[in-house]
C-alpha positions in Angstrom: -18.0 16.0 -18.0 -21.5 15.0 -16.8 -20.9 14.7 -12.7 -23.8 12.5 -10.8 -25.7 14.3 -8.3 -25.8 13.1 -5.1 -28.3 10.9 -3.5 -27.8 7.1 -2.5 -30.4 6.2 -4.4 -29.4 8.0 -7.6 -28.6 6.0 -10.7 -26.4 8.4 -12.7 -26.6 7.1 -16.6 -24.1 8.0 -19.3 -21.2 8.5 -17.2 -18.0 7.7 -19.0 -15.5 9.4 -16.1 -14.3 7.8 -13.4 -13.2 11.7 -11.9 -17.2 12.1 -12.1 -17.8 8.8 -10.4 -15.6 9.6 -7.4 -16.8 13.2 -6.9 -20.6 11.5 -6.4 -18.9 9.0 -3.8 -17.5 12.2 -1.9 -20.5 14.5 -1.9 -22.4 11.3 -1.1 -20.5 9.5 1.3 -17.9 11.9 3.0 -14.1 12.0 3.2 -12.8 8.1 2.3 -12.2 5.6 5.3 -10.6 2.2 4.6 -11.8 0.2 8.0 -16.0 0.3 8.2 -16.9 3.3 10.7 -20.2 1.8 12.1 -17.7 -1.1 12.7 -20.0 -3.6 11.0 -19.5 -5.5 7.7 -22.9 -6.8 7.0 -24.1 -4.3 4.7 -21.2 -5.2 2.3 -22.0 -8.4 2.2 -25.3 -8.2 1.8 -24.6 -6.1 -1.0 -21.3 -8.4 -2.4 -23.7 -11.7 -2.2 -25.9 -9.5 -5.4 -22.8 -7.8 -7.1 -20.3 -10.8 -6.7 -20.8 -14.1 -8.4 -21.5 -17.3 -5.8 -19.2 -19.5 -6.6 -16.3 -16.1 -4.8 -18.0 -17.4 -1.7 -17.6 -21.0 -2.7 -14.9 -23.1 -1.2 -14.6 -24.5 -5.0 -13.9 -21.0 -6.5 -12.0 -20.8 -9.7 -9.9 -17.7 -8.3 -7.3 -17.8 -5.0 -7.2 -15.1 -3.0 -4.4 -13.7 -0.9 -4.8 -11.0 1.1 -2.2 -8.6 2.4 -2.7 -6.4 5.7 0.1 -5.2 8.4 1.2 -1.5 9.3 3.6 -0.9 6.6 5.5 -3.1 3.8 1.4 -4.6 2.5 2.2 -2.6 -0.7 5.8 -4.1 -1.4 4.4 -7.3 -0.6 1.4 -7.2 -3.1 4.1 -5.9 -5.5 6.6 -8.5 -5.1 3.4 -11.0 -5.5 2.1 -9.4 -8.5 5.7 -9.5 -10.3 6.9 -13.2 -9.3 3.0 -14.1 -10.6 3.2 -12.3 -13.8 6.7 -13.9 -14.5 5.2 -17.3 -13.6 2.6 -16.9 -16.4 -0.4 -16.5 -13.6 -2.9 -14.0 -14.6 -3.4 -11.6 -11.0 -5.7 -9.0 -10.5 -4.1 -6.6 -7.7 -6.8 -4.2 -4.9 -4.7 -1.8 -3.2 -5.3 1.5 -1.5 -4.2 4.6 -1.5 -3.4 6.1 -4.6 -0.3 8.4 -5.1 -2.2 10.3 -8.2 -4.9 8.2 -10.1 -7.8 5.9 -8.4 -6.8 3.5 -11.5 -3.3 2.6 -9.5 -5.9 1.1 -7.0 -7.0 -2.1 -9.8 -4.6 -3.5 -11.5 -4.2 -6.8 -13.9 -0.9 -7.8 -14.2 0.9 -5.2 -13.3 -0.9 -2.7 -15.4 -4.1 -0.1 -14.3 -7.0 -0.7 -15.9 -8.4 2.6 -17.3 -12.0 4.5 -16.9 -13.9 2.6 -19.3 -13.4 -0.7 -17.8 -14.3 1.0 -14.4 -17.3 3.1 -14.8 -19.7 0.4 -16.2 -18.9 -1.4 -12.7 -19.0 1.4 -10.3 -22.7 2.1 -12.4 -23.7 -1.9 -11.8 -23.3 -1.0 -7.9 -24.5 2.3 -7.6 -27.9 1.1 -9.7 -28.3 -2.0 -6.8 -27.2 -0.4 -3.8 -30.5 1.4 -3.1 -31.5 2.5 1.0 -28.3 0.3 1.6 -25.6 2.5 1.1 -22.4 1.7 1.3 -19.2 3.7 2.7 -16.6 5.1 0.2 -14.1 2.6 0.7 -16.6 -0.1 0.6 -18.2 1.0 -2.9 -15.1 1.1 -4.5 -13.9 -1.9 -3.5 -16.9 -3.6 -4.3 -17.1 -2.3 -7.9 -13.0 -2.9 -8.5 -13.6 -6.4 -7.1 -16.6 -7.1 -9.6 -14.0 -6.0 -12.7 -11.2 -7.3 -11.7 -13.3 -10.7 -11.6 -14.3 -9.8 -15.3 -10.7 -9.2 -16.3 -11.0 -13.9 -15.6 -7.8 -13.4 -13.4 -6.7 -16.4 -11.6 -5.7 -14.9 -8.6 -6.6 -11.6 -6.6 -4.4 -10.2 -4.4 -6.3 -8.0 -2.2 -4.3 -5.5 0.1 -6.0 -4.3 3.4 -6.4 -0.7 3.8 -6.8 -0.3 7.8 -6.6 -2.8 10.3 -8.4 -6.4 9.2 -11.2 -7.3 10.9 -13.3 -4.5 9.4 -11.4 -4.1 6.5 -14.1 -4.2 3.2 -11.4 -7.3 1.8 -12.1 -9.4 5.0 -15.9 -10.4 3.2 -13.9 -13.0 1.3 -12.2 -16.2 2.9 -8.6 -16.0 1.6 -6.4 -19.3 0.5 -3.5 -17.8 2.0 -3.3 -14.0 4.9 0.0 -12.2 5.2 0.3 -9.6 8.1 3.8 -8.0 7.6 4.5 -5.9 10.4 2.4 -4.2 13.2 3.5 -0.6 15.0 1.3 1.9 16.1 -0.5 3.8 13.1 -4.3 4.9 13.0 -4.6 4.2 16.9 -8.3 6.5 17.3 -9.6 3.1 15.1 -7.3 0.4 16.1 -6.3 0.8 19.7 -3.4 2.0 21.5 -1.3 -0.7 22.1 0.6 -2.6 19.3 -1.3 -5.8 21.1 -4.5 -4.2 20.2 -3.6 -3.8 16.7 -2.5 -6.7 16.4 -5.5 -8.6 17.4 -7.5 -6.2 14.8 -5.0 -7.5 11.5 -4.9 -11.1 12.8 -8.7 -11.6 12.0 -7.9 -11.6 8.0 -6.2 -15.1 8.9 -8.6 -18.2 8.5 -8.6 -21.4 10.1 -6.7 -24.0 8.6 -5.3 -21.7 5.9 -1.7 -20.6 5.8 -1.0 -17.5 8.0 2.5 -15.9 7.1 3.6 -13.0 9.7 7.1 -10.8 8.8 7.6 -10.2 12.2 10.1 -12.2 13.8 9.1 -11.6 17.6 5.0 -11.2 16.9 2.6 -9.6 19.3 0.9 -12.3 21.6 -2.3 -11.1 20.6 -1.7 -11.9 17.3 0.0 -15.4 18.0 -3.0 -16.7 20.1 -5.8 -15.7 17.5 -3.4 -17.8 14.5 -3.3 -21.1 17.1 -7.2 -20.3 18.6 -9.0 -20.5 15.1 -6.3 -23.2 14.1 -4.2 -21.6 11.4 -1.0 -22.7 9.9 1.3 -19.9 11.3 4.2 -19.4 9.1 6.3 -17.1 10.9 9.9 -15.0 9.7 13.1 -16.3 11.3 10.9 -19.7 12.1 9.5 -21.0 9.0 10.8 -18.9 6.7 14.2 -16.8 6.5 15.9 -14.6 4.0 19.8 -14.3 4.3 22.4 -11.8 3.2 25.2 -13.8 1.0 27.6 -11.6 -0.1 26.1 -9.0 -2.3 23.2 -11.4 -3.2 20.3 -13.1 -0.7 19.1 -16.8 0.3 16.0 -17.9 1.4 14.5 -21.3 3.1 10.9 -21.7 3.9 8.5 -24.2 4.6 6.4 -26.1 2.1 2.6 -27.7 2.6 3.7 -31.3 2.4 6.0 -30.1 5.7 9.5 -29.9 3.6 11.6 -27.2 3.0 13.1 -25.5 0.4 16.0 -23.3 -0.4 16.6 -20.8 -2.8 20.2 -19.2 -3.2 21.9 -16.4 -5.6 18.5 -14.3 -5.3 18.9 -10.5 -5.9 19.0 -8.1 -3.6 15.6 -6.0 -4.0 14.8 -2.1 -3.6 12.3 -2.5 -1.6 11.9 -4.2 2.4 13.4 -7.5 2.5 10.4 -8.0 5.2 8.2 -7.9 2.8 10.4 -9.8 0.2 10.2 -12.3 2.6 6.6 -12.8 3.0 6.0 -12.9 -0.5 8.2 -15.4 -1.0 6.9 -17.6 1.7 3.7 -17.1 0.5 4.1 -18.0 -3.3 6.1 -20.7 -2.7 3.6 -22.0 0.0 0.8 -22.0 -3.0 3.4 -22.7 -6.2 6.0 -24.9 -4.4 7.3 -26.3 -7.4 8.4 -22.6 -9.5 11.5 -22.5 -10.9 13.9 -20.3 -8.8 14.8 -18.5 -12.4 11.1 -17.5 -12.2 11.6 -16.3 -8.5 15.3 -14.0 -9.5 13.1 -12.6 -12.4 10.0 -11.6 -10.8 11.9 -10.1 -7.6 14.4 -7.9 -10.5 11.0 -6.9 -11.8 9.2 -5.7 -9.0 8.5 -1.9 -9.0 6.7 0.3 -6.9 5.8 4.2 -6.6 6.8 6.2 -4.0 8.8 3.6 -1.5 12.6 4.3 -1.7 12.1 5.8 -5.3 15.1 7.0 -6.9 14.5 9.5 -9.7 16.8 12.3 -11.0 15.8 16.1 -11.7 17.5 19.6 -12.9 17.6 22.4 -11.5 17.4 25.8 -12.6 21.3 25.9 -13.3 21.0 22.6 -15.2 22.5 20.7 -11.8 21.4 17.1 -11.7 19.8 16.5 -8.2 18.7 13.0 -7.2 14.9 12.9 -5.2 14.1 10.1 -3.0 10.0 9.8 -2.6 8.4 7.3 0.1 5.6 7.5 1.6 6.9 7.2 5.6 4.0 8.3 7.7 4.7 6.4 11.3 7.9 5.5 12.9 8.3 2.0 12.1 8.2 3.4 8.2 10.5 6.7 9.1 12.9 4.1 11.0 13.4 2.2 7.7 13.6 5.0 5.4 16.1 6.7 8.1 18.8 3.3 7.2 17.8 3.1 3.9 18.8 6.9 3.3 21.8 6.4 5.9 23.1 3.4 4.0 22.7 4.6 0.3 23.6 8.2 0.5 25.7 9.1 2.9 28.7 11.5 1.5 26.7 12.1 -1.2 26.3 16.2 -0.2 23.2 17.8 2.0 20.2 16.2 2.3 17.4 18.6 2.3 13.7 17.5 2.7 10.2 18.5 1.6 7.8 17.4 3.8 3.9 17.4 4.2 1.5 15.5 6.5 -1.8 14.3 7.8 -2.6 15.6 10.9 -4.1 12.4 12.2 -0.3 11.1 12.4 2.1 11.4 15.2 4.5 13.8 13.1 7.2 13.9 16.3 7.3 10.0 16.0 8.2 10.1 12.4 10.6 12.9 12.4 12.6 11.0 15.5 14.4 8.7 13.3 15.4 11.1 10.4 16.5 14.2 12.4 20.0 12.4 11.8 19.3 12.3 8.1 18.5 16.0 6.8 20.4 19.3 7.0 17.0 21.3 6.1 13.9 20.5 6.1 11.3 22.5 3.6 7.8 22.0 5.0 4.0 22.3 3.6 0.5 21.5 3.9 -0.6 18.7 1.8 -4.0 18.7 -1.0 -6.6 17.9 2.0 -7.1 20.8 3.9 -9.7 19.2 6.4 -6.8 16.6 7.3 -3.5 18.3 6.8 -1.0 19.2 9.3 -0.3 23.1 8.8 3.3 23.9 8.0 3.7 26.1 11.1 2.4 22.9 13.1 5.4 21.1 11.6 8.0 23.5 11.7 7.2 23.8 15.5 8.3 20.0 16.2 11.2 20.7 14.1 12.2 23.7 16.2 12.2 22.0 19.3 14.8 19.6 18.4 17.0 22.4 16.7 16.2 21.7 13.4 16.5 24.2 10.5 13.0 24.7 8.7 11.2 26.7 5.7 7.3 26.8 5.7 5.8 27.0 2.0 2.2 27.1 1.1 2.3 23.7 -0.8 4.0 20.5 -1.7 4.5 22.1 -5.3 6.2 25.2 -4.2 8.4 23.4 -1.2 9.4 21.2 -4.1 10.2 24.0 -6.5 12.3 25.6 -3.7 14.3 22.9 -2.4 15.5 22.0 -5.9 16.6 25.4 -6.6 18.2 25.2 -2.9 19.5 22.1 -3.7 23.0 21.8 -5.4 25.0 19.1 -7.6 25.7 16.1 -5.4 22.5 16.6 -2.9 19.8 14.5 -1.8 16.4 15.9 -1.9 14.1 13.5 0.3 10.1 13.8 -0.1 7.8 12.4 2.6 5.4 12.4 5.0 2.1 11.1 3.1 0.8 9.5 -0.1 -0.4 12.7 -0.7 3.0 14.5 -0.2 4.4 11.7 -3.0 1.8 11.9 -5.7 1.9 15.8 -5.8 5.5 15.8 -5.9 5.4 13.4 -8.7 3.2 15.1 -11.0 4.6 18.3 -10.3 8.3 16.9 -11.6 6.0 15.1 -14.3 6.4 11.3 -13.4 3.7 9.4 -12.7 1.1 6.6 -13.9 -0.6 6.6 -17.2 -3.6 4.6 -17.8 -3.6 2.6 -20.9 -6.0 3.7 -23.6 -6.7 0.0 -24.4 -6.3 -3.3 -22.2 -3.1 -5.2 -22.6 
């Protein structure tokens, strides 16, 4: 494997891997960072107006864009999109960040990860053009996965935030239609300290005129006065749009653009945050008002995603079937959900132990709070980034203080390995903490995404 050398102005030739390509943006650029850290977007857009086509910037555009930003449930959202899209016969091409094992999971058409060869030829086309301006990380690789995805002739891109919104790399693009699903304090050293601060920094993906849909029920103030100061059509949960248990299945109502409203009954009951059901809902309705509601049962019984209240199954050494739970939790407002969802769903069903690793940029007492309730035994480790990770020791401590039993292990891998042999018939082994925690745990029980050698 040929890797680049480093240099911004280097224009590495002949390089077929994508592992190659993101090894030159780390010795060139530093550890990755979603939201732009010389808080100014006018490099990338200097550099999208020569790597884009016009007519993206064009109020005529081809393509509709939604993008996706909040604190947690931005994922689910682009997932539940992505599925009720591809079921509807509308060719989307998905931006999401971060990965749980493969960069690929970051572009996808479809529903499906494009693989290195339809990559590298784009992250080359940037690298050749970028020059003295170089670009961050974050900002690179969006701009490259943008430029394929637009090659892939998708109809609509679905563009998740990675921190914040005002700075976020997706916010160069005027979007059709902004979700913010929920805000709670997360990445407060970029965002501010108060959930009003935050707020105000995801409210800027919103655009005026344009459809602004908001999961929260009771919004920050911040966040309504931007939607009504630039104009926006605020579409808000509980207000203009509302999902409602009905036995074992769910209705919804929402608003419409010609100002009616529609309502959709005998809908399944997802795996994932009806928060973010919601949103997507309100959101493709608001754009495809007239879809069949067998389109909408389909696409929400489709929707799938990695490491968010995933159920999977594993042996033992003795042969004992033990069932994992994987999400990614890493701030309280996630914790708090996973917390009911593990309450409601496997409860009686023997100990719950936990493996747990995490970033040590996160408020690990604030995440812990909600699931002390949850776990008999928590098995703790550092995660794959040791410039970033929380030390096992560092965890354990927390833990101690509130009277919680702990093991420290030297990695995800070997915490894993441990709590399953621990762990007997009829437990619940719960892994969180990070995406990092997730995607080693799933390729060391072997599960995990596979690139397709060709494009479907």
């Amino acid at each position: 494997m040929k890797v680049p050398a480093a240099g911004p102005n280097f224009p590495p030739e002949n390089v077929t891997s994508l592992t190659a390509w993101l090894r030159w943006l780390e010795a060139t650029r530093g550890q990755e960072c979603t939201m732009n850290a010389k808080f100014d977007l006018s490099n990338l857009r200097r550099m999208a107006a020569v790597v884009l086509p016009a007519w993206l910037f064009s109020s005529r555009r081809p393509v509709r864009i939604i993008t996706v930003g909040g604190t947690n449930g931005k994922g689910s959202t682009v997932a539940f999109l992505g599925s009720l899209l591809k079921v509807a016969g509308i060719r989307a091409g998905s931006w999401t960040s971060p990965h749980l094992q493969l960069f690929n999971e970051r572009i996808c058409v479809s529903g499906e990860m494009l693989p290195d060869a339809v990559l590298c030829p784009a992250f080359s086309f940037v690298a050749q053009l970028e020059g003295q301006q170089e670009l961050s990380y974050f900002e690179f690789a969006f701009l490259a996965s943008l430029k394929v995805l637009l090659e892939q002739q998708v109809d609509v891109l679905l563009l998740e935030v990675g921190v914040g919104g005002r700075l976020d790399a997706a916010n160069i693009l005027d979007p059709d239609l902004s979700v913010v699903t929920t805000v709670a304090k997360d990445h407060q050293a970029l965002l501010g300290d108060s959930v009003e601060e935050i707020a105000r920094e995801k409210a800027h993906i919103f655009r005026q005129g344009k459809p602004a849909v908001c999961g929260m029920a009771y919004p920050p103030r911040s966040l309504v006065a931007y939607v009504e100061s630039i104009e926006a059509r605020g579409l808000y949960n509980e207000k203009e749009f509302r999902l409602e248990h009905q036995g074992d299945r769910l209705s919804f109502q929402c608003c419409l653009p010609g100002g009616e409203r529609r309502t959709l009954t005998d809908l399944p009951r997802p795996g994932l945050p009806l928060t973010s059901l919601g949103c997507a809902l309100q959101a493709f309705l608001w754009l495809w008002p007239q879809t069949e509601v067998s389109v909408i049962r389909k696409g929400i019984v489709g929707t799938r995603l990695a490491g968010r209240c995933q159920r999977m199954q594993a042996r033992n050494g003795r042969g004992e079937l033990i069932t994992i739970v994987l999400d990614v939790a890493h701030n309280h407002q996630a914790a708090s959900y996973l917390a009911d969802h593990i309450i409601s769903c496997y409860s009686g069903h023997g100990r719950r132990l936990a493996v747990v690793g995490m970033l040590k940029d996160k408020d690990a007492e604030a995440v812990f709070a909600p699931l002390l309730c949850c776990v008999n035994h928590w098995h703790l480790a550092p995660v794959n980034n040791p410039d970033r990770s929380c030390s096992a020791a560092g965890l354990a401590q927390i833990l101690q203080r509130q009277q919680q039993s702990t093991s420290c292990h030297n990695s995800v891998k070997e915490a894993l390995h441990i709590a399953m042999e621990e762990a007997e018939s009829g437990d619940t082994l719960l892994v969180t903490g990070s995406f990092l925690t997730v995607g080693e745990a799933l390729t060391t029980l072997g599960q995990g995404a596979q690139v397709p050698k060709a494009l479907v």
